[in-house]
N, C-alpha and C positions, 0 to 999 in steps of 0.2 A: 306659577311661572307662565307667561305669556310668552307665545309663538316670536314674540318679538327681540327678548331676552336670552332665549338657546343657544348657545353657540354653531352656527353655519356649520353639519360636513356635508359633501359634495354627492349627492347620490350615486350608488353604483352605477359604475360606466359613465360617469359625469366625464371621463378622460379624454373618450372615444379612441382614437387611432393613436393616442399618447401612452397607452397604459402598457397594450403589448408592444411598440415601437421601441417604448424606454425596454423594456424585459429584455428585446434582445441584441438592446445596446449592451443592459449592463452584461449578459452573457459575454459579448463578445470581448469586454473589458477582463472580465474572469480568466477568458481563454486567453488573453494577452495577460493577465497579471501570472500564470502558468506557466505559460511558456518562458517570459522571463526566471521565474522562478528555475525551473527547468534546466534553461541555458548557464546561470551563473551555476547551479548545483553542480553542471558539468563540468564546468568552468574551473571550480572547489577539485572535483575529483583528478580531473587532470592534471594538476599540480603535483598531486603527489603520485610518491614511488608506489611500485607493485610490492615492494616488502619485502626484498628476496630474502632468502634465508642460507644462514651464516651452513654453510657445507661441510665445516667442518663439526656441523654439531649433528651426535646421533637424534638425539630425540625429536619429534617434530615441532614445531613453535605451539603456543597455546593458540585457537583462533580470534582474531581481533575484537574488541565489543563492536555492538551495534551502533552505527552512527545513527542518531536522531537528530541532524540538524535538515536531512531533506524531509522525514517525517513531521516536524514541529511546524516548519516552513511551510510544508502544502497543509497541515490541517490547521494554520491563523489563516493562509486563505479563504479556506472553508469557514470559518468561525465570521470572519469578514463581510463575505457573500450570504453569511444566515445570517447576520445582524441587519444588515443592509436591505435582506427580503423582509426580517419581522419587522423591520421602520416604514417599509413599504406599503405591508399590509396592515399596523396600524393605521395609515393615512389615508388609506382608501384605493390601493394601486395591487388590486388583486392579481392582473396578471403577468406585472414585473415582478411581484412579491411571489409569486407561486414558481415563477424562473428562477428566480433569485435562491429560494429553499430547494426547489430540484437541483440548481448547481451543485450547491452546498451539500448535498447527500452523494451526489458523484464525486466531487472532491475529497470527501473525508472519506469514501471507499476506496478512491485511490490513493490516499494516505495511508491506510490499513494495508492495502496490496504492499507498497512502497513499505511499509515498514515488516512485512514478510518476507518478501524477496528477499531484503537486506539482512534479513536475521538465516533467511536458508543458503545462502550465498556467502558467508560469514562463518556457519556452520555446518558444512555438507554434512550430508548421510554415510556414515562408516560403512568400507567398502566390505561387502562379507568377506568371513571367510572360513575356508570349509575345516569342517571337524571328521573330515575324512583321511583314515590316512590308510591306505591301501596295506602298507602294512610288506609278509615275504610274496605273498600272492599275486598280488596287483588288483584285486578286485573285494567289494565289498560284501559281507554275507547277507544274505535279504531277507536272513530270518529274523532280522534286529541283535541277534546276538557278534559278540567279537569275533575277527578275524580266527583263533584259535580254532570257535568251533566249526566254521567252515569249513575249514583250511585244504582238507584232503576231499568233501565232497562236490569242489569242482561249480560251487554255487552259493 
C-alpha cells in the first residue's frame, strides 16, 4: 500500500488551541447539562407532599423506596460525557477527550454520592436504645452482673 492510499489522520496536536478550547467548552456544557438536571430534579421533589403520617396510627410507616430517577438521570449524563470523550479520542482530540472522561468519572461519583444519600436519608439509622434499666436502686452493677447482686453493696 502506497503513502498515497492510507487514509489521512491528523497528527497529534494537529488541533493546536482547538483541542483544549473545545475540552473546556464541552465541560462547561456538562456543567449546564447538570445543573438543568439538577434544577428540574428539584423542581420533581417540590411537588410533592412531605408524607405525613396518619396520627392516628401506632405503628411507624414503613420507609419509602429509593427513588432512582435523580440517580439514572445524572449517571446517562455521565454515560453521555464518556461516549462523547471516547468519540473524541478516537478522532484524534486527546485533550477534549481526556476532559470529557474526567467529567464522566466525577459525574458517575456523584451519582453514586446521590444515590447514597437518598438511600440514608430514606432509611435513617435506629435510634439506640438503652438496655439499662436501673431497676429498685437507680444505679447499674459494674460487676456486669444484675441489679440483685449489687443491690445492697452500694455499687
Amino acid at each position: 500500500m502506497s503513502a498515497d492510499t492510507a487514509p489521512h489522520r491528523p497528527a497529534a496536536g494537529a488541533h493546536g488551541w482547538a483541542d483544549p478550547l473545545t475540552g473546556l467548552l464541552l465541560l462547561v456544557l456538562d456543567a449546564a447539562a447538570c445543573v438543568v438536571a439538577a434544577f428540574m430534579l428539584a423542581m420533581r421533589e417540590w411537588g410533592r407532599g412531605a408524607g405525613a403520617q396518619d396520627p392516628k396510627s401506632p405503628e411507624p410507616p414503613e420507609p419509602p423506596p429509593v427513588d432512582w430517577v435523580p440517580t439514572v438521570t445524572v449517571g446517562a449524563i455521565a454515560l453521555l460525557a464518556a461516549a462523547v470523550g471516547v468519540a473524541l479520542l478516537c478522532n484524534n482530540w486527546p485533550f477534549a477527550g481526556s476532559f470529557q472522561l474526567v467529567a464522566a468519572l466525577v459525574i458517575c461519583l456523584a451519582a453514586v454520592v446521590l444515590a447514597r444519600e437518598d438511600y440514608r436519608e430514606r432509611h435513617p439509622e435506629p435510634t439506640p436504645t438503652s438496655s439499662y434499666d436501673p431497676g429498685v436502686t437507680g444505679h447499674q452493677c459494674l460487676s456486669g452482673g444484675d441489679n440483685s447482686e449489687c443491690q445492697d453493696s452500694g455499687g
